[in-house]
C-alpha positions in Angstrom: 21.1 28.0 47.1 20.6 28.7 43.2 22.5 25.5 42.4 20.7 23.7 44.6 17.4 25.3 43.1 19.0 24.7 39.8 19.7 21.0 40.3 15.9 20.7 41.3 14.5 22.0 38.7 15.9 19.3 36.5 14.0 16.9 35.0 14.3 13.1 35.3 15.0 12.8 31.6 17.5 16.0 31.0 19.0 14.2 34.2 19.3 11.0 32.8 20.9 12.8 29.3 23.2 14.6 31.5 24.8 11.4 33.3 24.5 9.8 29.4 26.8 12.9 28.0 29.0 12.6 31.1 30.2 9.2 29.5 32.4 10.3 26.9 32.8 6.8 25.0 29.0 6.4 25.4 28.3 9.6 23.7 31.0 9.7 21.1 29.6 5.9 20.1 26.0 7.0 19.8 27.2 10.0 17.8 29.3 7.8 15.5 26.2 5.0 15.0 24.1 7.4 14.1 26.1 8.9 11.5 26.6 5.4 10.3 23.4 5.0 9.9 22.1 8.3 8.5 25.6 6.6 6.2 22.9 3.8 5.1 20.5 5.4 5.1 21.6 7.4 1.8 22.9 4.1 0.4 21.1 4.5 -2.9 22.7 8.2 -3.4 26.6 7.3 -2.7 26.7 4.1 -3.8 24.7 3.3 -7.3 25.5 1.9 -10.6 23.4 4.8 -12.3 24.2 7.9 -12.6 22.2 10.9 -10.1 21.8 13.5 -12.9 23.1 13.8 -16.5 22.9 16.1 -19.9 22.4 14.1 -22.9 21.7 16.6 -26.2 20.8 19.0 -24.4 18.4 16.8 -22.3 18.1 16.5 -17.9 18.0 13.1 -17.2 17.2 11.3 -13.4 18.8 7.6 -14.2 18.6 6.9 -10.4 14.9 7.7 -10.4 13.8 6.5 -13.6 15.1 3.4 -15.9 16.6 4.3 -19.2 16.9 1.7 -21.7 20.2 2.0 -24.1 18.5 3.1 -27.2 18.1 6.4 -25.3 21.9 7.4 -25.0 22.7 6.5 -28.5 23.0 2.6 -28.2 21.4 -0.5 -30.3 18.8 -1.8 -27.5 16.1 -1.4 -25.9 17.2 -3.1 -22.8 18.0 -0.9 -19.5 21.3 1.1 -19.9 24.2 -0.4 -18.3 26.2 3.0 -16.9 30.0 0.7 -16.5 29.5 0.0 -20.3 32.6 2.3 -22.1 30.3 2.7 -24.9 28.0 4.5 -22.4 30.4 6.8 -20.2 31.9 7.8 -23.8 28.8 9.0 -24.6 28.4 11.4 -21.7 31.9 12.8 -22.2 30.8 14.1 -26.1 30.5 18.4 -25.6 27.6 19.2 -24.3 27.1 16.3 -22.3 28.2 15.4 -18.9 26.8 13.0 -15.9 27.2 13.2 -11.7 27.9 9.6 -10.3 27.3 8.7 -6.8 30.4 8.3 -4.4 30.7 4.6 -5.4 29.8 3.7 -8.7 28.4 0.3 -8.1 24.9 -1.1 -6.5 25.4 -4.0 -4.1 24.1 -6.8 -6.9 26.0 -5.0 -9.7 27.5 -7.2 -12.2 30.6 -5.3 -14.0 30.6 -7.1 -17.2 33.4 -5.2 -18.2 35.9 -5.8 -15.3 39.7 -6.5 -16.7 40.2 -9.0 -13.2 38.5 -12.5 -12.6 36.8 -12.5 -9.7 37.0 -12.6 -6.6 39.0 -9.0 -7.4 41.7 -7.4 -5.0 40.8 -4.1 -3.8 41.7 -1.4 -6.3 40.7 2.3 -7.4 38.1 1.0 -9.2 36.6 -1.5 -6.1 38.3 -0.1 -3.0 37.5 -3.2 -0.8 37.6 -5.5 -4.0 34.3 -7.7 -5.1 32.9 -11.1 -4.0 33.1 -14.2 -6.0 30.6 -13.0 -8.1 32.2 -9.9 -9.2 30.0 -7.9 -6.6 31.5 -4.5 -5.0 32.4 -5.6 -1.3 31.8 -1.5 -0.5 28.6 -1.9 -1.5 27.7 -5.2 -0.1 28.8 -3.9 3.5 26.8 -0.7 2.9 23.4 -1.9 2.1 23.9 -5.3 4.5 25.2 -2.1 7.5 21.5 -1.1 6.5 19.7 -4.2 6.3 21.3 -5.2 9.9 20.3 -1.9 11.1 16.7 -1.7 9.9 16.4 -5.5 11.4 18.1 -5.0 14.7 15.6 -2.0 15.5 12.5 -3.5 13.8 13.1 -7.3 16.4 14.1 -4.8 18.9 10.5 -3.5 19.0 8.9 -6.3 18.3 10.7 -8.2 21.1 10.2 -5.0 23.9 6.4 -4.8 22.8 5.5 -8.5 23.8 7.8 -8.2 26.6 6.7 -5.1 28.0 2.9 -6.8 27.5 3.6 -10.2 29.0 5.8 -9.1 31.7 3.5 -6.2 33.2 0.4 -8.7 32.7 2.4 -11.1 34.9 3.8 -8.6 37.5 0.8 -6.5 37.9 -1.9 -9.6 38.4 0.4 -11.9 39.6 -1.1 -15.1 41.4 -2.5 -17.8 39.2 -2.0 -15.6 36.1 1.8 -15.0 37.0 1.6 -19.3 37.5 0.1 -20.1 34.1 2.6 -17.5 32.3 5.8 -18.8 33.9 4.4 -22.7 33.2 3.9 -21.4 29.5 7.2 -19.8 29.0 9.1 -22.4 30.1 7.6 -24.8 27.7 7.7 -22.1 24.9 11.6 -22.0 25.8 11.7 -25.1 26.0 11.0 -25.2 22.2 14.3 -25.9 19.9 14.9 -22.1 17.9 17.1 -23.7 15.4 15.6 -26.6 14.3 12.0 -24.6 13.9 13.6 -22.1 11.7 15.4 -24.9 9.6 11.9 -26.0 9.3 10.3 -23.5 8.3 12.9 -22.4 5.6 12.7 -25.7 4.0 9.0 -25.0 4.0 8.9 -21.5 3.2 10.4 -18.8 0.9 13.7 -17.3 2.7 13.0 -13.4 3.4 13.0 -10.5 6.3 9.7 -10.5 7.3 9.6 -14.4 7.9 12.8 -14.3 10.0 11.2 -11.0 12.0 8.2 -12.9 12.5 10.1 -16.3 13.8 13.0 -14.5 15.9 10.2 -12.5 17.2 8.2 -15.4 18.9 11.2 -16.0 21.4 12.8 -12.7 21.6 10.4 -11.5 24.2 11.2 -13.8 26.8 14.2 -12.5 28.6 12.8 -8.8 28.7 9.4 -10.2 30.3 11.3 -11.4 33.2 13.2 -8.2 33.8 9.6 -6.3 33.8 7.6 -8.9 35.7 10.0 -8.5 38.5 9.5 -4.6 38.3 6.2 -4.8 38.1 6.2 -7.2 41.1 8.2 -4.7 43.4 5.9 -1.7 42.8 2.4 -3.2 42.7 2.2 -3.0 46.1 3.7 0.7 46.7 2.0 3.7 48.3 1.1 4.7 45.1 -0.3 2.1 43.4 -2.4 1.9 46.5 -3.5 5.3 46.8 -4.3 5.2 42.8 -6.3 2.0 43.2 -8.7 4.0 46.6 -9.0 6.5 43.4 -11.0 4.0 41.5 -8.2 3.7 39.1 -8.9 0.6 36.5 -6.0 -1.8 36.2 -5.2 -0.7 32.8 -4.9 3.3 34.2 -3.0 2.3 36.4 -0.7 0.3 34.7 -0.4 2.8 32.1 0.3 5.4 34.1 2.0 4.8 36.9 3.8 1.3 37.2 4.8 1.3 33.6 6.4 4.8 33.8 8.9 3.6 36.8 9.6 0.3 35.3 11.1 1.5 32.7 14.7 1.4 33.3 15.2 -2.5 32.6 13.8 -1.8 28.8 15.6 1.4 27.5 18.4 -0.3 29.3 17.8 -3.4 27.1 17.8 -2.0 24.0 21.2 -1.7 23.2 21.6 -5.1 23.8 19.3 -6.3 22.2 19.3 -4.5 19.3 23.4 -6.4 19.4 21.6 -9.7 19.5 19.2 -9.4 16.9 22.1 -8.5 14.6 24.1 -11.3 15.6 21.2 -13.4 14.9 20.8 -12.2 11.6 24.3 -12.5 10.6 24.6 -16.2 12.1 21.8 -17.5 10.4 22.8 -15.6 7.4 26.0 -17.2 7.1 24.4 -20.4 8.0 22.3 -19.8 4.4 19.1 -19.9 6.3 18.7 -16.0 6.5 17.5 -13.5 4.4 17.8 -14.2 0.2 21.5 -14.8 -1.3 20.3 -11.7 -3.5 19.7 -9.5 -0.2 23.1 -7.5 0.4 24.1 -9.4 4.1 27.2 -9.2 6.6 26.8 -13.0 7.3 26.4 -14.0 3.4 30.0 -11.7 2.9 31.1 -13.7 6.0 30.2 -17.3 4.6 31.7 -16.0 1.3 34.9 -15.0 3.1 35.2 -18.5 4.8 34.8 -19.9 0.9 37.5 -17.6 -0.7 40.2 -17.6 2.4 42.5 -16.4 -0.8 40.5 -13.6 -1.1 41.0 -12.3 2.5 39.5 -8.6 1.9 36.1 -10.1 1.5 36.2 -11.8 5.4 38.3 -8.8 7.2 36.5 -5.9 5.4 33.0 -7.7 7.3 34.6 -9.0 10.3 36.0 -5.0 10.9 32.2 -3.7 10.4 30.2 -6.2 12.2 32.9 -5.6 15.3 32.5 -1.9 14.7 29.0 -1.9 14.9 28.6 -4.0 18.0 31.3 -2.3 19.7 29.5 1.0 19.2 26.0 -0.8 20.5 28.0 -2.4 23.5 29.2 1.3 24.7 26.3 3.0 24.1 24.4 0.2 26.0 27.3 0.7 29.3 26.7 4.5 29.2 22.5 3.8 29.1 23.1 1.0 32.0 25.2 4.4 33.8 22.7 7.2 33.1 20.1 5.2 35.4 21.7 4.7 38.1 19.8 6.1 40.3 23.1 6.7 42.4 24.9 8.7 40.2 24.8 12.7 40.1 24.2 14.3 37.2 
């Protein structure tokens, strides 16, 4: 009896969390992506070209926070300090003086004028996955472009569940002629070639993030608003929805409140997968040179560069290793969401 009281007591969602932690490669992945990304999160702190903290005569300086020019640590200029010049790091091993450097000791567009190997470099105590054909720190390239694919997955991700979330419960809950004219429109809209508008529009436009979120975003929504309009379809005719509608429930209320709520499962199942294809998207139209900037730190630039340099085979293993990685880790967590909602499965 108490574990049957137990068991009832138990909410939906603790229920739901329960099947998800039941799925050991499901919960180990999440775990391990969001380290990663707490990981890139920091990327300015463990990998940086400047210093965190240093003691020059007798002086606290923040170099990460605040640009020094050279002049300041005993040099000629007045242009910004560069931390990899010898001159420099001499300097902050006189007595009295001292400096903390970050993990990796190199930005993802740093330019070690001083490096002893043409580049592309081999990997090496100094570059531990070697540099790009520009003399560029692969460690730090896959660091901040881990971030920049992160940050992008998640901000097409909402993007794409907002307008299909909207569209798709518009279309389910009215259906009829305004189910009709939606389907007519997507199919046209679909219809539309992706590639060829965003070759367009880079020609036309400056490259950058927020002009690929907003283009990817106008056809991302699509495939969710099916998966909701045919939730929204089953339960607009339920007991409930009736007995909220004799209420004098508006449409909005009680779309809001109670069809939303229990089509659900199709989106949070989703996301995963999504979030995978907007990442993929990134990369392939970054490798394609119609992504983000060449100056943006990118997995599909280090890609495109790796396919360039086959000598230099660090550069395209190093990336292929992550970007598998990462969509490995989204793939599992996705399986162990898909799981956790099945309805048919004890917690």
């Amino acid at each position: 009896m108490n574990e049957l009281a137990t068991a009832a007591s138990v909410s939906p969602g603790r229920r739901v969390w329960l099947r998800f932690k039941k799925n050991r490669r499901g919960y180990w992945s999440l775990i391990v992506f969001s380290i990663l990304v707490v990981i890139s999160l920091l990327a300015e702190v463990l990998s940086n070209d400047k210093p965190l903290v240093a003691r020059y005569n007798g002086e606290l300086v923040f170099p990460i926070l605040k640009t020094y020019s050279e002049k300041k640590f005993g040099g000629d200029f007045e242009s910004p300090a560069d931390y990899l010049d010898p001159f420099l790091q001499q300097q902050f091993e006189k007595d009295g003086n001292w400096a903390i450097y970050p993990l990796n000791r190199y930005h993802y567009d740093t330019l070690n004028y001083f490096a002893t190997s043409p580049n592309p470099a081999p990997p090496s105590a100094e570059n531990w996955l070697g540099t790009d054909d520009r003399g560029r720190d692969v460690v730090a390239r896959l660091l901040y472009g881990f971030r920049v694919s992160v940050l992008f997955g998640l901000a097409l991700t909402f993007t794409g569940v907002l307008l299909g979330l909207i569209t798709g419960a518009v279309q389910g809950y009215f259906a009829g002629k305004t189910d009709l004219i939606f389907q007519r429109f997507m199919e046209i809209w679909g219809a539309m070639p992706e590639l060829y508008l965003l070759i367009i529009f880079a020609s036309i436009f400056q490259p950058s993030i927020g002009l690929l979120l907003i283009l990817l975003s106008l056809f991302g929504w699509m495939g969710l608003s099916d998966y909701v309009r045919a939730d929204f379809l089953r339960n607009r005719n339920l007991e409930y929805v009736q007995a909220a509608r004799a209420l004098g429930l508006s449409n909005g209320q009680i779309i809001w409140r109670h069809v939303l709520p229990n089509s659900l499962t199709p989106v949070v199942t989703f996301l995963p997968f999504r979030m995978s294809g907007a990442i993929l998207a990134l990369t392939s139209l970054d490798f394609l040179g119609l992504g983000v900037p060449s100056t943006t730190a990118s997995l599909g630039e280090l890609l495109a560069q790796g396919k360039n340099n086959l000598d230099a085979w660090w550069i395209a293993l190093s990336t292929f290793m992550v970007l598998t990685m990462m969509l490995l880790l989204l793939t599992n967590i996705g399986d162990a969401l898909r799981n956790s909602l099945d309805v048919r499965r004890k917690a």
